[in-house]
PyMOL Python script that loads the backbone (N, CA, C, O; Angstrom):
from pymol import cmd

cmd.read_pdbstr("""\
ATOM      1  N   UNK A   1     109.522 140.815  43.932  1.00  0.00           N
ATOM      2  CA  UNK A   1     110.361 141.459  44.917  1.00  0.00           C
ATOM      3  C   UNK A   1     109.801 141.133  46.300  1.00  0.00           C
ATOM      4  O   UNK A   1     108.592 141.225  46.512  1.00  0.00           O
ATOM      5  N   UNK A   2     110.606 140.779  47.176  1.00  0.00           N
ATOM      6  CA  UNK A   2     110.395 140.421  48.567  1.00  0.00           C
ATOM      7  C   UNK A   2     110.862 141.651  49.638  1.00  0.00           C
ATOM      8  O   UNK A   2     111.899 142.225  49.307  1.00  0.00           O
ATOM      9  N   UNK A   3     110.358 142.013  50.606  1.00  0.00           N
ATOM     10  CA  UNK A   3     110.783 142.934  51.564  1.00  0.00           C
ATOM     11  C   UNK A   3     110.422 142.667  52.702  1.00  0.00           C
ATOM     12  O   UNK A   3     109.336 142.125  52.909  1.00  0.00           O
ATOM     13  N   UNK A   4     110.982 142.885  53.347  1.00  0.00           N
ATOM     14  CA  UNK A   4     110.928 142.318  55.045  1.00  0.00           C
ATOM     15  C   UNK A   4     109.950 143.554  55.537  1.00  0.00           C
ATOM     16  O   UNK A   4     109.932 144.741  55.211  1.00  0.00           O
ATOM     17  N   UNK A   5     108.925 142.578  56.707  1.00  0.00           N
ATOM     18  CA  UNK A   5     108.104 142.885  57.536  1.00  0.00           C
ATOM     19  C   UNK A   5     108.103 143.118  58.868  1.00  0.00           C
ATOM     20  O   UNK A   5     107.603 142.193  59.508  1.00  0.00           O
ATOM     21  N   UNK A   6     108.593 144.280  59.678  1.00  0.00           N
ATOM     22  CA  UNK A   6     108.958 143.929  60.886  1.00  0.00           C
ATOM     23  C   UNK A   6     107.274 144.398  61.659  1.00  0.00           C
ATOM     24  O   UNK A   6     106.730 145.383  61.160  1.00  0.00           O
ATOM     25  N   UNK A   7     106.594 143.727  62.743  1.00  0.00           N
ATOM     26  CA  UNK A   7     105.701 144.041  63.267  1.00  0.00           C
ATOM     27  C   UNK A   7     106.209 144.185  65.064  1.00  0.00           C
ATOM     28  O   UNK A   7     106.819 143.215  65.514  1.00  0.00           O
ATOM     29  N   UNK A   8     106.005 145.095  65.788  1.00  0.00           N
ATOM     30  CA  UNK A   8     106.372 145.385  67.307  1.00  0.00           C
ATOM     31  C   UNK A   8     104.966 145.598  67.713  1.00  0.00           C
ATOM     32  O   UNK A   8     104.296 146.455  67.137  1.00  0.00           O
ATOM     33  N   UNK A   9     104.411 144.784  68.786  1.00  0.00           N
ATOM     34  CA  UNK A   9     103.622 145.470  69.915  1.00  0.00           C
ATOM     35  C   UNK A   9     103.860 146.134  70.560  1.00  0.00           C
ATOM     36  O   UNK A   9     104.930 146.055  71.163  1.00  0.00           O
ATOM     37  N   UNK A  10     102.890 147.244  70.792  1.00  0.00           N
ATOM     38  CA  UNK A  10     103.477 148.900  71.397  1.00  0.00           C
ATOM     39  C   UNK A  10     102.672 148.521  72.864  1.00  0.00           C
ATOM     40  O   UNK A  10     103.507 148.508  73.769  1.00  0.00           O
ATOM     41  N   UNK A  11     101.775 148.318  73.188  1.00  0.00           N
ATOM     42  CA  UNK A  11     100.962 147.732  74.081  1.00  0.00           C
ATOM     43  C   UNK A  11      99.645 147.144  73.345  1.00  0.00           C
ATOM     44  O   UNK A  11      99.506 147.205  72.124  1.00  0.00           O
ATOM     45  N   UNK A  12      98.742 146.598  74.176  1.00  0.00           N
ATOM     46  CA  UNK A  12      97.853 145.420  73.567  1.00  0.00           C
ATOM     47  C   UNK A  12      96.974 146.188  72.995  1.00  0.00           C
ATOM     48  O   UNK A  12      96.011 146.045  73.749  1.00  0.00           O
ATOM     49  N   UNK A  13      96.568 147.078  71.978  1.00  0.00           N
ATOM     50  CA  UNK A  13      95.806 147.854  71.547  1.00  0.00           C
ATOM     51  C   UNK A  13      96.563 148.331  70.552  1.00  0.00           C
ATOM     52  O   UNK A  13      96.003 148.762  69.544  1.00  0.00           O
ATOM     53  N   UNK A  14      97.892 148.338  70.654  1.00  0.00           N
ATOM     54  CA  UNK A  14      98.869 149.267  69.330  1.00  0.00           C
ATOM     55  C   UNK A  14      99.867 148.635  68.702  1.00  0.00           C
ATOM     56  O   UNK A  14     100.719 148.406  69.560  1.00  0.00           O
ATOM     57  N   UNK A  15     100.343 148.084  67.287  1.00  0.00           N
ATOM     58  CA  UNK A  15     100.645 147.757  66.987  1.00  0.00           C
ATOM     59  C   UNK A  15     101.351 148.293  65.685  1.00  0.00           C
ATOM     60  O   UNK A  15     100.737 148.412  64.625  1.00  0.00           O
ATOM     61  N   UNK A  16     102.915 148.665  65.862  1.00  0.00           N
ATOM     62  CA  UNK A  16     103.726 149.298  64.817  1.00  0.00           C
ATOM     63  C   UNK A  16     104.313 148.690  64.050  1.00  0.00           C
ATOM     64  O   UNK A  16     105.021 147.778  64.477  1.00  0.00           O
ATOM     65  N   UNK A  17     104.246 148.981  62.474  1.00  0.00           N
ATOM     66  CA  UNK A  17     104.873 147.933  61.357  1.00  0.00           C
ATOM     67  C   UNK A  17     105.768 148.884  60.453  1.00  0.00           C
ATOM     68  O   UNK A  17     105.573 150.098  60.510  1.00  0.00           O
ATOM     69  N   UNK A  18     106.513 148.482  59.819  1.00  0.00           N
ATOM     70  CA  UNK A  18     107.171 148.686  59.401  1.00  0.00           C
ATOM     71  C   UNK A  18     108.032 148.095  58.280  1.00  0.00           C
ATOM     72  O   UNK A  18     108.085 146.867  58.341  1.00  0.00           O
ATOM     73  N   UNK A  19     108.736 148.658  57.250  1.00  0.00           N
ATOM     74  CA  UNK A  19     109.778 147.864  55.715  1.00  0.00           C
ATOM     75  C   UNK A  19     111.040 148.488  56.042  1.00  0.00           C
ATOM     76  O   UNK A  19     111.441 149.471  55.419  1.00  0.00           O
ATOM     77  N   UNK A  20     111.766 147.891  57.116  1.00  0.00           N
ATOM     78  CA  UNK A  20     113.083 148.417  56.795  1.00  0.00           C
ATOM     79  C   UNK A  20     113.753 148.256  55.733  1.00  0.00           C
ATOM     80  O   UNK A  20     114.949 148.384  55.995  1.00  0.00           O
ATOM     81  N   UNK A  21     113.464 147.908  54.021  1.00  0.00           N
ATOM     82  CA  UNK A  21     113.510 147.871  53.242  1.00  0.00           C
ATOM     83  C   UNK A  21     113.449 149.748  52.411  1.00  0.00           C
ATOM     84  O   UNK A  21     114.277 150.428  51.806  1.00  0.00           O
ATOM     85  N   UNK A  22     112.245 149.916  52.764  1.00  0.00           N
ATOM     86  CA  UNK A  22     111.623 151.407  52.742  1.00  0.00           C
ATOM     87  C   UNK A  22     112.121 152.317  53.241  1.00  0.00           C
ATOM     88  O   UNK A  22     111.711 152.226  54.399  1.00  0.00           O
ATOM     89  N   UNK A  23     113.018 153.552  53.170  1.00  0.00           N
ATOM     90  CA  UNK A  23     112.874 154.538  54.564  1.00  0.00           C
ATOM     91  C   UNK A  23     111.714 155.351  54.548  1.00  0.00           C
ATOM     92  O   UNK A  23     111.305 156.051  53.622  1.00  0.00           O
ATOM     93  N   UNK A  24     111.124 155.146  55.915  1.00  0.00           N
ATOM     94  CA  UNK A  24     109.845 156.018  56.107  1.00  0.00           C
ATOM     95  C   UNK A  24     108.501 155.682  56.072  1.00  0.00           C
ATOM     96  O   UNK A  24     107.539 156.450  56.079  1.00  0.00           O
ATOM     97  N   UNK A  25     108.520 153.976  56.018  1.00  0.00           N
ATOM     98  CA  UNK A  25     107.522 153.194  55.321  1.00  0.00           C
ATOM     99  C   UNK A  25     107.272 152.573  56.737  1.00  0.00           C
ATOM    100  O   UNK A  25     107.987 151.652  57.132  1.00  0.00           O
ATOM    101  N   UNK A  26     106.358 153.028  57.420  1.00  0.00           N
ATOM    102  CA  UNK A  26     105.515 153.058  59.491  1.00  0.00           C
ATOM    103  C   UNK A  26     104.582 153.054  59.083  1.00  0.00           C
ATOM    104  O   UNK A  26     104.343 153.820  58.149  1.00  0.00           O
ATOM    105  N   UNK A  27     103.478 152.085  59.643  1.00  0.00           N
ATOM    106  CA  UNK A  27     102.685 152.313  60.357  1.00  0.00           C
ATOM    107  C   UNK A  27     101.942 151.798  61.338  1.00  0.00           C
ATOM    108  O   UNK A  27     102.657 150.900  61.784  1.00  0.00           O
ATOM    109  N   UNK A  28     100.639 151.813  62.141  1.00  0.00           N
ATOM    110  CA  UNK A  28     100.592 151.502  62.784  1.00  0.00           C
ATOM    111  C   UNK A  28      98.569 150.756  63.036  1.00  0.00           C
ATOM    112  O   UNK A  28      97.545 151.218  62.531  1.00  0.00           O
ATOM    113  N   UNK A  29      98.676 149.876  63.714  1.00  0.00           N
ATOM    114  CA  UNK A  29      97.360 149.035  63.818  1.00  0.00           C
ATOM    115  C   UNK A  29      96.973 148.777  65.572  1.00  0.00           C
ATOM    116  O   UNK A  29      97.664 148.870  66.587  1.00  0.00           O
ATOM    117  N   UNK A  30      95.896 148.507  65.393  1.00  0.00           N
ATOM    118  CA  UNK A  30      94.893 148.275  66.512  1.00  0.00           C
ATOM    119  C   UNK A  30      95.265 146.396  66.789  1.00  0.00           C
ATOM    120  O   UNK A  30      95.204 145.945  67.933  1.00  0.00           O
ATOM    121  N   UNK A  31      95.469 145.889  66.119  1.00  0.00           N
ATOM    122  CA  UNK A  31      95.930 144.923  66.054  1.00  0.00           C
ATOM    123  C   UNK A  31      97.262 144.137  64.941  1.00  0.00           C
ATOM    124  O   UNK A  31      97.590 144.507  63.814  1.00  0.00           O
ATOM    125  N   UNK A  32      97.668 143.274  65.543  1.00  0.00           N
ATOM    126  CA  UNK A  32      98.859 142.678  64.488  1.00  0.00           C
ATOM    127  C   UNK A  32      98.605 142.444  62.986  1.00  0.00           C
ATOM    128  O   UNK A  32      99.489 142.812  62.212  1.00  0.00           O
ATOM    129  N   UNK A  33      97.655 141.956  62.565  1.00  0.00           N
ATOM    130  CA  UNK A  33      96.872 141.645  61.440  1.00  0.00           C
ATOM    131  C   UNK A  33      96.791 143.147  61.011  1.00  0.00           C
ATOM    132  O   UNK A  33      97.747 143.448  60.297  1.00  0.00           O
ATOM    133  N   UNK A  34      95.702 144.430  61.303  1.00  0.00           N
ATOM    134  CA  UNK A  34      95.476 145.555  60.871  1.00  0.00           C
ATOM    135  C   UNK A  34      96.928 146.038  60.310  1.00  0.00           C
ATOM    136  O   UNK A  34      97.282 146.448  59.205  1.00  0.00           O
ATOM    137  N   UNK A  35      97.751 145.776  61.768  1.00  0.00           N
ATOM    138  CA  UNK A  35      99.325 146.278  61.136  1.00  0.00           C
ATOM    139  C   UNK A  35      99.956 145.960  59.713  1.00  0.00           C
ATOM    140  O   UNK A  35     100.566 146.642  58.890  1.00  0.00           O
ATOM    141  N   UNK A  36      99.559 144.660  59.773  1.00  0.00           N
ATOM    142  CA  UNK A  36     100.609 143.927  58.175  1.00  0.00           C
ATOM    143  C   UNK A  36      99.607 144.423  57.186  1.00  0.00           C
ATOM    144  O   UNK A  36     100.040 144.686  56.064  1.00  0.00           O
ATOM    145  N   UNK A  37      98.159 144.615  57.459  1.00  0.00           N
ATOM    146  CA  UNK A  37      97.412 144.643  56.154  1.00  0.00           C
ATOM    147  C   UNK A  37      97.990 146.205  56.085  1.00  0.00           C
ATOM    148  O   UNK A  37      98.940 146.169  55.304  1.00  0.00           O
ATOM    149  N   UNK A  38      97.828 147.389  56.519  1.00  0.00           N
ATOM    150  CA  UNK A  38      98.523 148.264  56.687  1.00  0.00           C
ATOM    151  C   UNK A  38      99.466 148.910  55.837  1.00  0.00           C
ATOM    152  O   UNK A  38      99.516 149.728  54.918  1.00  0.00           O
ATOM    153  N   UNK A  39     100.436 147.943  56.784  1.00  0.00           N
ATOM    154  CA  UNK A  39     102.154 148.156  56.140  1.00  0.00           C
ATOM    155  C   UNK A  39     101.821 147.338  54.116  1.00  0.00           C
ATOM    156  O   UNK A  39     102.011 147.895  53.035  1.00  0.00           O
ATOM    157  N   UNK A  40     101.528 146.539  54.284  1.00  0.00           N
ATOM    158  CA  UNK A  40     101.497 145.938  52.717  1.00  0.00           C
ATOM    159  C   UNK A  40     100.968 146.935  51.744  1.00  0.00           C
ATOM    160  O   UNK A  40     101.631 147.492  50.870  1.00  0.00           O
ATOM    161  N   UNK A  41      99.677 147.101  51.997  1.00  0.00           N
ATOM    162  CA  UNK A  41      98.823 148.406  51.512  1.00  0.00           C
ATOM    163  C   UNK A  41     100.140 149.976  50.760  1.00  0.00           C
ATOM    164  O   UNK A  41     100.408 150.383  49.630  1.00  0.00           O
ATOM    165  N   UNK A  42     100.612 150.381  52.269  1.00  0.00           N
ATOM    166  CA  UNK A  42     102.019 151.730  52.044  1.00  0.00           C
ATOM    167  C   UNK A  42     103.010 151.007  51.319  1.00  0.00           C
ATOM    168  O   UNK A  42     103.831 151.583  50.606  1.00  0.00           O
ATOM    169  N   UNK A  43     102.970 149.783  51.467  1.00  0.00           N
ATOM    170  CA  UNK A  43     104.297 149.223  50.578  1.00  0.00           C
ATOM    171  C   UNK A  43     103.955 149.979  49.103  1.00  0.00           C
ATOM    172  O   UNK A  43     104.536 150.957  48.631  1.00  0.00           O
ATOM    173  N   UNK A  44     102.501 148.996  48.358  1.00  0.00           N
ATOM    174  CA  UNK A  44     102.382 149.090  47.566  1.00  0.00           C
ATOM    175  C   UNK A  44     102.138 150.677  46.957  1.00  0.00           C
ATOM    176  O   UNK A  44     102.266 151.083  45.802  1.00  0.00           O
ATOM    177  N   UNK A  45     101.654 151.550  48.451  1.00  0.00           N
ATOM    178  CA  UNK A  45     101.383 153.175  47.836  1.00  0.00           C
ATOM    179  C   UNK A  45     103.086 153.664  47.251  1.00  0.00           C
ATOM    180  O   UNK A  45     103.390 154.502  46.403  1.00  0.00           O
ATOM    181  N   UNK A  46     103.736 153.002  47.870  1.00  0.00           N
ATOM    182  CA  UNK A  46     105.065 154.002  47.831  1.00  0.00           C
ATOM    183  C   UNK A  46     105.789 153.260  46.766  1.00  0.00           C
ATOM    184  O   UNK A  46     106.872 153.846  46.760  1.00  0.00           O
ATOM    185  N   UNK A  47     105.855 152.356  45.886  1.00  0.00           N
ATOM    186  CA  UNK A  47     106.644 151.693  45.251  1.00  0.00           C
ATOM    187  C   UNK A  47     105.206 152.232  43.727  1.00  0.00           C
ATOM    188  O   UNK A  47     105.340 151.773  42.592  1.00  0.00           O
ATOM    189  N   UNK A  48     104.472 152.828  43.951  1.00  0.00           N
ATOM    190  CA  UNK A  48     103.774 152.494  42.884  1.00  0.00           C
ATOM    191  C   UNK A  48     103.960 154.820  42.356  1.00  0.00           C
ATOM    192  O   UNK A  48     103.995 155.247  41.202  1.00  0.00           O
ATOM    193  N   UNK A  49     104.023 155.624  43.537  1.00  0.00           N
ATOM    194  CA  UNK A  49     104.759 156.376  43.924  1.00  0.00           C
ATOM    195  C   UNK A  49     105.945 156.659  43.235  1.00  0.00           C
ATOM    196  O   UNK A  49     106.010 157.737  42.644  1.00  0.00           O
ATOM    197  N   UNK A  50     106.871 155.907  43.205  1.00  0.00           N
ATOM    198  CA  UNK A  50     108.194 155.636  43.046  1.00  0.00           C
ATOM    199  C   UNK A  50     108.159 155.234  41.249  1.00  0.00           C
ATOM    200  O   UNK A  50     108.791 156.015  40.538  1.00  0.00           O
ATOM    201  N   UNK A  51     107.691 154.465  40.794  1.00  0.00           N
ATOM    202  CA  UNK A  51     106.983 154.389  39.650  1.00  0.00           C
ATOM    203  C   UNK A  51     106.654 155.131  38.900  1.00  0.00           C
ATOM    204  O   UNK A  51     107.258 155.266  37.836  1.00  0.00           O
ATOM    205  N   UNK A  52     105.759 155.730  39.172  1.00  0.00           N
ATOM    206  CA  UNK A  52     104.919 156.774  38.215  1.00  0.00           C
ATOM    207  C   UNK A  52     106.089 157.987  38.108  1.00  0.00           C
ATOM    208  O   UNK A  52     106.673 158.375  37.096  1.00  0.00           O
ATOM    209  N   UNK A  53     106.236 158.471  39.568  1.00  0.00           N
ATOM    210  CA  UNK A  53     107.430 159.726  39.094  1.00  0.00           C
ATOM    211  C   UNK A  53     108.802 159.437  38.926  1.00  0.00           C
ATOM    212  O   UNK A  53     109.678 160.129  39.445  1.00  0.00           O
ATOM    213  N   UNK A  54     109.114 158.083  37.967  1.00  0.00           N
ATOM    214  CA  UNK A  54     110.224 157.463  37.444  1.00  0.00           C
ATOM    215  C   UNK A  54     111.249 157.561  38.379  1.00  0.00           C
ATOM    216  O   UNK A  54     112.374 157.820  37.950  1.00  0.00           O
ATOM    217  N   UNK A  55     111.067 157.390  39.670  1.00  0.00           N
ATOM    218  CA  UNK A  55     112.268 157.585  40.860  1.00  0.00           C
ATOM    219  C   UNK A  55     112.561 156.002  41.108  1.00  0.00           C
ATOM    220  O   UNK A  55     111.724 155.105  41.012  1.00  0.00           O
ATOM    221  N   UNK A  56     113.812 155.873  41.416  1.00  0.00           N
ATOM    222  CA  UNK A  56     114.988 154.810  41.840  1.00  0.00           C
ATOM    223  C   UNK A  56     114.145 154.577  42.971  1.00  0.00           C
ATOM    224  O   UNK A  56     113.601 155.496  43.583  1.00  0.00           O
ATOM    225  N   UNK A  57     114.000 153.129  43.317  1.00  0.00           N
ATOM    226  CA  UNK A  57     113.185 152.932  44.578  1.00  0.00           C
ATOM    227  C   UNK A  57     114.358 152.330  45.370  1.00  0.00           C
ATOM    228  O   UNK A  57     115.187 151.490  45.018  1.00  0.00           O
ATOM    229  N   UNK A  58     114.152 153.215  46.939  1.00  0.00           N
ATOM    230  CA  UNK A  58     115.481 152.965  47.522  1.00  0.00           C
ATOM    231  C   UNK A  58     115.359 152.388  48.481  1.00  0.00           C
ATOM    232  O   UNK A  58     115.062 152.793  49.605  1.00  0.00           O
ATOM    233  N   UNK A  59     115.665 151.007  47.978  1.00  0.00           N
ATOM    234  CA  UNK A  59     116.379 149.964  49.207  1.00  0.00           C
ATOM    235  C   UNK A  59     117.457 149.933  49.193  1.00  0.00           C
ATOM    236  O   UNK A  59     118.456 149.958  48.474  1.00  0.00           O
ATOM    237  N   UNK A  60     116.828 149.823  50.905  1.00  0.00           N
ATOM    238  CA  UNK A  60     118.264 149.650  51.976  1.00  0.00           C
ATOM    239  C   UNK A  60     118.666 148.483  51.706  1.00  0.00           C
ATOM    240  O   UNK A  60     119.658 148.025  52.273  1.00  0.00           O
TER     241      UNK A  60
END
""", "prot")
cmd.dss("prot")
cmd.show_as("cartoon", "prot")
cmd.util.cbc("prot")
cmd.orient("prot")
């Protein structure tokens, strides 16, 4: 399964990521890199989440 990665610089110190795939699936890094390792990391908390308590994983 593939899901899109959106990364925004907030200013040069903050960096917000995000799965518009996910609803609710933010977060945020000190740098661009911290961001994606981050966001990949919640991907995998919330789909594994989604899993265990046999819930429909809802993509948009």
């Amino acid at each position: 399964m593939k899901l899109e990665i959106q990364i925004v610089k907030l200013r040069n110190d903050l960096f917000l990521a995000s799965c518009p795939n996910l609803p609710g699936c933010h977060v945020q890094g000190n740098s661009r890199e911290q961001a994606r390792q981050r966001i990949q990391e919640a991907i995998k908390l919330m789909i594994t989440s989604y899993v265990k308590h046999r819930e429909k994983i809802p993509l948009g």
